[in-house]
C-alpha positions as CSV (number, residue, x, y, z in Angstrom):
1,X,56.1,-125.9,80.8
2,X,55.7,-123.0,78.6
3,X,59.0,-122.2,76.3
4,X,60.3,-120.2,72.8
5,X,60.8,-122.9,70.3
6,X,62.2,-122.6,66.8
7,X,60.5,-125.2,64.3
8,X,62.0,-123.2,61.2
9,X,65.3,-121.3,61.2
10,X,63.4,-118.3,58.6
11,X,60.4,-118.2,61.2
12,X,60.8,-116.4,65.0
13,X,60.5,-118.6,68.2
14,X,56.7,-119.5,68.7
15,X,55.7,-119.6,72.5
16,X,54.5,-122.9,73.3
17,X,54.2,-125.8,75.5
18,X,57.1,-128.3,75.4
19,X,57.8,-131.3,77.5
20,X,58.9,-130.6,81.1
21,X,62.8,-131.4,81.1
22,X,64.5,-133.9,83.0
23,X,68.5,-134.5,84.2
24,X,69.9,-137.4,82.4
25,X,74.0,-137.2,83.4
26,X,75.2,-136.8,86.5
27,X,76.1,-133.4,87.5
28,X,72.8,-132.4,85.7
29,X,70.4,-129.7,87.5
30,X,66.9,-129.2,86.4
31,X,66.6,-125.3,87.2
32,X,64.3,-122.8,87.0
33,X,65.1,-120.1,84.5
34,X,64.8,-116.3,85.8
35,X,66.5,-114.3,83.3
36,X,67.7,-115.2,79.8
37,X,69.2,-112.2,77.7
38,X,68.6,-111.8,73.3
39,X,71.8,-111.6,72.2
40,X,73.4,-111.6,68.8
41,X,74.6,-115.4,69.1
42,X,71.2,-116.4,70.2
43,X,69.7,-115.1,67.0
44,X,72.0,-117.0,64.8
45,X,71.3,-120.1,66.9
46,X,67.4,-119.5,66.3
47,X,68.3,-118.5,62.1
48,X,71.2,-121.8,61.7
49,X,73.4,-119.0,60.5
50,X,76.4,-119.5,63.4
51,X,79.0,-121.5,62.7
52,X,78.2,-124.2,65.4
53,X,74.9,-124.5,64.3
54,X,74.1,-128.7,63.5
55,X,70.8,-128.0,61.4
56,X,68.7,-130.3,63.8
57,X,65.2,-128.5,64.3
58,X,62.8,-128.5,66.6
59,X,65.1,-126.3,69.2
60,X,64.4,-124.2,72.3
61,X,67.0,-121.4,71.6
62,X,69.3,-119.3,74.9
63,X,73.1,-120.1,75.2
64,X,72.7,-118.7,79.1
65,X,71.0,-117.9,81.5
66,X,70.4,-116.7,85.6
67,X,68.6,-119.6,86.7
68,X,67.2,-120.7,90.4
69,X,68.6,-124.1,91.4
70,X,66.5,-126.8,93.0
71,X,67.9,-125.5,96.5
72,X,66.8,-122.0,95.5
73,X,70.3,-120.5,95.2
74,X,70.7,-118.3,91.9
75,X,73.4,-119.1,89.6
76,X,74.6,-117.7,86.0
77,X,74.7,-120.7,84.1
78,X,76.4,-121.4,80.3
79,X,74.2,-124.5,78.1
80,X,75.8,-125.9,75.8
81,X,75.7,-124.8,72.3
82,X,74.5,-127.6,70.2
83,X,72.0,-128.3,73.2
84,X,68.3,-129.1,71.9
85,X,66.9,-127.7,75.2
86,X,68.2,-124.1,75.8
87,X,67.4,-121.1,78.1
88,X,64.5,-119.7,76.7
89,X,62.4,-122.0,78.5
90,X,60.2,-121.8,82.4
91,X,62.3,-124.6,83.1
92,X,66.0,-126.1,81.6
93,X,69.1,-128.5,82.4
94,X,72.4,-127.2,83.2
95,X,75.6,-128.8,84.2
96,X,76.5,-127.7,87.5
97,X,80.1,-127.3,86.9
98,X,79.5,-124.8,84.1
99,X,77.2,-122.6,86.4
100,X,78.4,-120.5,89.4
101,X,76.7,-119.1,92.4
102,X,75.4,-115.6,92.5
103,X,74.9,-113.4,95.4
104,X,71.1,-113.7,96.9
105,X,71.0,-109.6,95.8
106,X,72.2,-110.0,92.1
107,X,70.3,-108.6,90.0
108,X,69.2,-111.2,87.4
109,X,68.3,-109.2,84.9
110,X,71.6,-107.5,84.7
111,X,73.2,-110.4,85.2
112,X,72.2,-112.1,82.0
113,X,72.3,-108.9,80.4
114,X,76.0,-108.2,80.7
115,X,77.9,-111.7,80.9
116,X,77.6,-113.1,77.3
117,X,79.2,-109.9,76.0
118,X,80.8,-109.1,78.6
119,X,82.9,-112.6,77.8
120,X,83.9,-111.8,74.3
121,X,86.0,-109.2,75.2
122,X,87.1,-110.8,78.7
123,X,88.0,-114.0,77.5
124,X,89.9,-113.0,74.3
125,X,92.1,-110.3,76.1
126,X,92.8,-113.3,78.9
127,X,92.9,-116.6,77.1
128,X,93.8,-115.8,73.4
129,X,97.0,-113.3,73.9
130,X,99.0,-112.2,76.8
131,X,97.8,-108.8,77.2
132,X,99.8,-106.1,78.6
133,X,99.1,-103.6,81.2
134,X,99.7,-100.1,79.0
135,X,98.7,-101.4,75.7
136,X,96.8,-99.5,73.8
137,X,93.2,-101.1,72.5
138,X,91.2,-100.5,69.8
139,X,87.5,-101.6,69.9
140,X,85.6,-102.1,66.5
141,X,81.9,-101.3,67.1
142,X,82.3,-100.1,70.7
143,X,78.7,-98.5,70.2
144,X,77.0,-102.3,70.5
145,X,76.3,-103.8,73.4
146,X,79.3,-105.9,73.9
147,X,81.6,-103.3,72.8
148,X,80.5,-100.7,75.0
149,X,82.0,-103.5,77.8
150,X,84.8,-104.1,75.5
151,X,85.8,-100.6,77.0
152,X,85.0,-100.8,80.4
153,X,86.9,-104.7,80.1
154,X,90.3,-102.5,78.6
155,X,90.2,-100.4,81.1
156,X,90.0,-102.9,83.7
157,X,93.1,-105.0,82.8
158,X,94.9,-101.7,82.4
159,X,95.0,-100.8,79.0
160,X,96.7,-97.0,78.7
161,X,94.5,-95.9,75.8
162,X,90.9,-97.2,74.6
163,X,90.1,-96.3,71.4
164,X,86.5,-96.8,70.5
165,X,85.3,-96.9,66.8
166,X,81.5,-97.2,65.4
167,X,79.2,-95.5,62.5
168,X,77.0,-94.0,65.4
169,X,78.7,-90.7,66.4
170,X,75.5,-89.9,69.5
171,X,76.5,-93.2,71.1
172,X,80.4,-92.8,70.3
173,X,79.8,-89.5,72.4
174,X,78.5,-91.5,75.4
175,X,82.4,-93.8,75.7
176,X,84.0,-91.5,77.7
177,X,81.9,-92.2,80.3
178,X,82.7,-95.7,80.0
179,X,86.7,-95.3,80.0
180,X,87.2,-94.5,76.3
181,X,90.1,-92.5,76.3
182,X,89.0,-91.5,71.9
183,X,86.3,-91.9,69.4
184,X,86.7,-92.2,65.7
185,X,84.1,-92.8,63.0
186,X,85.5,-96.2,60.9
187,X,86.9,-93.9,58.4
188,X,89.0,-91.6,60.8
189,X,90.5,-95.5,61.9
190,X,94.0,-94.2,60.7
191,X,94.1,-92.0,63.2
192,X,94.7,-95.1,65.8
193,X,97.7,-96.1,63.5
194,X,100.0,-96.9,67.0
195,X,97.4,-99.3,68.5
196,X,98.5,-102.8,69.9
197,X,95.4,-104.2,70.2
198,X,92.2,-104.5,67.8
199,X,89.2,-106.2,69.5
200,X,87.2,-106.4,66.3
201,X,83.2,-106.5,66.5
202,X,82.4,-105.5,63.0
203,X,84.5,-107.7,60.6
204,X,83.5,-107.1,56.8
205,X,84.4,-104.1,54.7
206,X,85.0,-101.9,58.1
207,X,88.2,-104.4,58.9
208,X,89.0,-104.8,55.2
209,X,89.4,-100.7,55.2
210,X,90.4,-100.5,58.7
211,X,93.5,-103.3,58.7
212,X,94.7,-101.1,55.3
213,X,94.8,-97.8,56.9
214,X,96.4,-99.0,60.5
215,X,98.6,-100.3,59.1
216,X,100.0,-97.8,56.0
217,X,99.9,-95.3,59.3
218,X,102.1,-97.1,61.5
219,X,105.2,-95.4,62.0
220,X,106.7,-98.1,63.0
221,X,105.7,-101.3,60.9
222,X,107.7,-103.7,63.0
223,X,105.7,-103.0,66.0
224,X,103.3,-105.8,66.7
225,X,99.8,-105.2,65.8
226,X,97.3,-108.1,67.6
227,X,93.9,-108.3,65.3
228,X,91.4,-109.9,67.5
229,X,88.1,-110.9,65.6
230,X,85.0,-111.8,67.8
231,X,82.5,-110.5,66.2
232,X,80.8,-110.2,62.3
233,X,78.0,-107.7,62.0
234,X,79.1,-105.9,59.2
235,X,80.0,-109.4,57.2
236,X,80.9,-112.7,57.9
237,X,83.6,-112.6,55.2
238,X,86.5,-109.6,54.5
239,X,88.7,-109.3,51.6
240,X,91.8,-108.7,53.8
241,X,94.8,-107.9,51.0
242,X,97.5,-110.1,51.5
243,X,99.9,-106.6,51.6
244,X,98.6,-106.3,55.0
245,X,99.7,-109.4,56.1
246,X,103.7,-108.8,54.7
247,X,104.3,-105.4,55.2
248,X,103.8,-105.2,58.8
249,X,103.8,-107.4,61.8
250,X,100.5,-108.1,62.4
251,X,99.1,-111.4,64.1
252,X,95.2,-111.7,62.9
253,X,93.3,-114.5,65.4
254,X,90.3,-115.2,66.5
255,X,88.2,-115.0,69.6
256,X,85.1,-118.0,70.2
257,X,84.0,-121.5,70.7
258,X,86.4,-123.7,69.4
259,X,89.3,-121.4,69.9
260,X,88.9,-120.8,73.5
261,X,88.3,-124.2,75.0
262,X,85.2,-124.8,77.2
263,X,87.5,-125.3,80.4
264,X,89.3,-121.6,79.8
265,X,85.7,-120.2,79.5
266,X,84.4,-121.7,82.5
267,X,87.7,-120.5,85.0
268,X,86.7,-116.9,83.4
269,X,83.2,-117.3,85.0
270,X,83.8,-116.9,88.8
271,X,85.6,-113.3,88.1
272,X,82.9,-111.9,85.5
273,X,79.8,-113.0,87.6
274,X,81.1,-111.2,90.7
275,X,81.3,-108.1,88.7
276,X,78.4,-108.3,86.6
277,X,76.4,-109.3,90.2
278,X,78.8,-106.4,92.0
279,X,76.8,-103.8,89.3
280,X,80.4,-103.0,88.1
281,X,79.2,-103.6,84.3
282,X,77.2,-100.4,83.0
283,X,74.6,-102.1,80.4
284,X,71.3,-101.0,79.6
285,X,68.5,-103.4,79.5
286,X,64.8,-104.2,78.8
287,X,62.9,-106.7,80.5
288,X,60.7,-108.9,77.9
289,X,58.0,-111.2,79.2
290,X,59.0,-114.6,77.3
291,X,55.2,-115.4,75.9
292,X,56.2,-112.1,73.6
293,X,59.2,-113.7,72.2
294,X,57.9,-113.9,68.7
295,X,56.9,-109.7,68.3
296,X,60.1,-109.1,70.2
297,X,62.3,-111.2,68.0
298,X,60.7,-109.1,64.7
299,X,61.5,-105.8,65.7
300,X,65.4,-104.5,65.0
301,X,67.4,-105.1,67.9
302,X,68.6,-102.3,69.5
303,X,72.7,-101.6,69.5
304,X,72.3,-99.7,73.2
305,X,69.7,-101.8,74.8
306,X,70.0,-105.3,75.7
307,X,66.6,-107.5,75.8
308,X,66.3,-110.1,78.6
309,X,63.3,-112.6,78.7
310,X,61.5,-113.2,81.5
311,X,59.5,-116.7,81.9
C-alpha cells in the first residue's frame, strides 16, 4: 500500500510504499482509509514539535480519520497518538471502540474536516469545566479553523454572548454568520472585560496582553474568569504576570491529551459525529489526493480552508 511517511521531522511526508498493515490486539480493525484531514496537530506530529511526540522515526503521520471497515460501514475513527502507523495511509488499524458508525450519506470529507477541531472546543466546554447556559465566551483566534467552530460549539451549549477575537478583520467579518454575537481585533480584547469564558487558540504574547487587559477591565474582579488554553499558534510559551493571577479570580487550565482522559474523549464522539455527518458544522474544505502530500505539506496552510487527503 501506498502511504505519507515522515523519515525526518525537518523534511515533509514522502509518498511511498509501506508494508500492508495487520491487527495485532483484539478489537483491532484493519480499515480502509477514505478521508484524513491536515490539521495543525498533525503537523507537529510530522515536525516532533507536540508535546506527545516520543522522537521514534520512521512514522506514517494522521491522528484520525473517516475510514471504511472490513464490512463496508464508514466510521470516524481516533488512532492513537504515539501510533507508528497513522491515517495518512490507503490502508490503517483502528480500535473499534474508539471509532463510531457514520451514516451511509456522510460526507467523508466533511467529516474529517470538522471533528478534530470541532473537539477542542467541544470537549473542553464539556469535560474540563461545568459550563453554563448564559455565559458569555470568548474565543482567541476564532478566524482559524477550529475557532470558527469554537463559535458555532458556544452557541450550541447556550452561551448568551460569543465573542470572537483574531488579527484578520475580513474573516472576523464572516462570524456573525456563524453565531458571533462581536468581533474585536486582539488589541480591542478589553472591550470583552465581563467575559466568563476564554477558549484560547493563540497563546503567546496575544494571551500575555489579552489576560492583562481582561482583567484591569473587569468591573467586578471577584467574578470568575475561566482561561481555557487549547491551542498555541502565536507561542508555545506566555509571560503571564503573576498580578494577573492575584488580583482577580481567574482559573487558567488547560484543554488536551493528558488532561481530558481518552475515555471522556471517546463518550464525546457519538454526539460530534452525528453533527458533523448531519452537515450542522459550517467548515470549508479542500480535497488533496494523498500522492501530493509532500507539495501540499510546503505551502502555508490556510486559516479558512481545511485540507483533507484522499488515498
Amino acid at each position: 500500500m501506498h502511504a505519507a511517511v515522515v523519515s525526518s521531522f525537518d523534511a515533509p511526508p514522502q509518498y511511498r510504499e509501506e508494508p500492508e498493515p495487520v491487527a495485532t490486539a483484539p478489537g483491532e480493525l484493519v480499515v480502509d482509509v477514505v478521508a484524513a484531514a491536515l490539521h495543525p496537530r498533525v503537523r507537529s506530529q510530522a515536525d516532533g514539535s507536540h508535546y506527545t511526540s516520543t522522537g521514534a522515526l520512521p512514522l506514517v503521520p494522521g491522528i484520525d480519520a473517516v475510514v471504511r471497515d472490513p464490512d463496508g460501514r464508514l466510521r470516524y475513527a481516533l488512532l492513537d497518538h504515539d501510533a507508528h502507523l497513522g491515517s495518512m495511509a490507503e490502508r490503517t488499524v483502528i480500535e473499534e471502540d474508539r471509532s463510531v458508525p457514520l451514516p451511509p450519506d456522510a460526507d467523508p470529507i466533511a467529516v474529517a474536516a470538522a471533528m478534530n477541531p470541532a473537539m477542542s472546543s467541544w470537549v473542553a466546554l464539556r469535560r474540563r469545566i461545568d459550563f453554563h447556559p448564559g455565559s458569555r465566551v470568548l474565543i482567541l483566534g476564532a478566524t482559524g479553523n477550529a475557532g470558527r467552530l469554537a463559535v458555532q460549539i458556544a452557541k450550541r451549549f447556550g452561551a448568551e454572548e460569543v465573542i470572537g477575537a483574531g488579527r484578520n478583520t475580513e474573516l472576523l467579518d464572516g462570524l456573525p454568520a456563524l453565531g458571533a454575537d462581536r468581533m474585536l481585533t486582539l488589541d480591542r480584547l478589553a472591550e470583552a472585560s465581563e467575559a466568563d469564558v476564554v477558549l484560547d487558540y493563540l497563546w503567546g504574547d496575544p494571551a500575555a496582553r489579552g489576560m492583562t487587559d481582561l482583567l484591569t477591565g473587569r468591573s467586578d474582579r471577584s467574578a470568575p474568569l475561566t482561561w481555557i488554553q487549547i491551542g498555541s499558534v502565536a507561542g508555545a510559551t506566555s509571560a503571564i504576570p503573576s498580578a494577573a493571577l492575584r488580583s482577580a479570580r481567574l482559573q487558567l487550565l488547560g484543554s488536551g491529551i493528558g488532561s481530558v482522559a481518552g475515555r471522556d474523549f471517546a463518550a464525546e464522539l457519538p454526539a460530534i459525529a452525528r453533527a458533523a455527518s448531519r452537515g450542522e458544522f459550517a467548515i470549508r474544505t479542500r480535497p488533496v489526493p494523498l500522492s501530493e502530500v509532500e507539495t501540499t505539506w510546503g505551502e502555508t496552510p490556510s486559516s479558512s480552508e481545511r485540507d483533507v487527503f484522499v488515498p
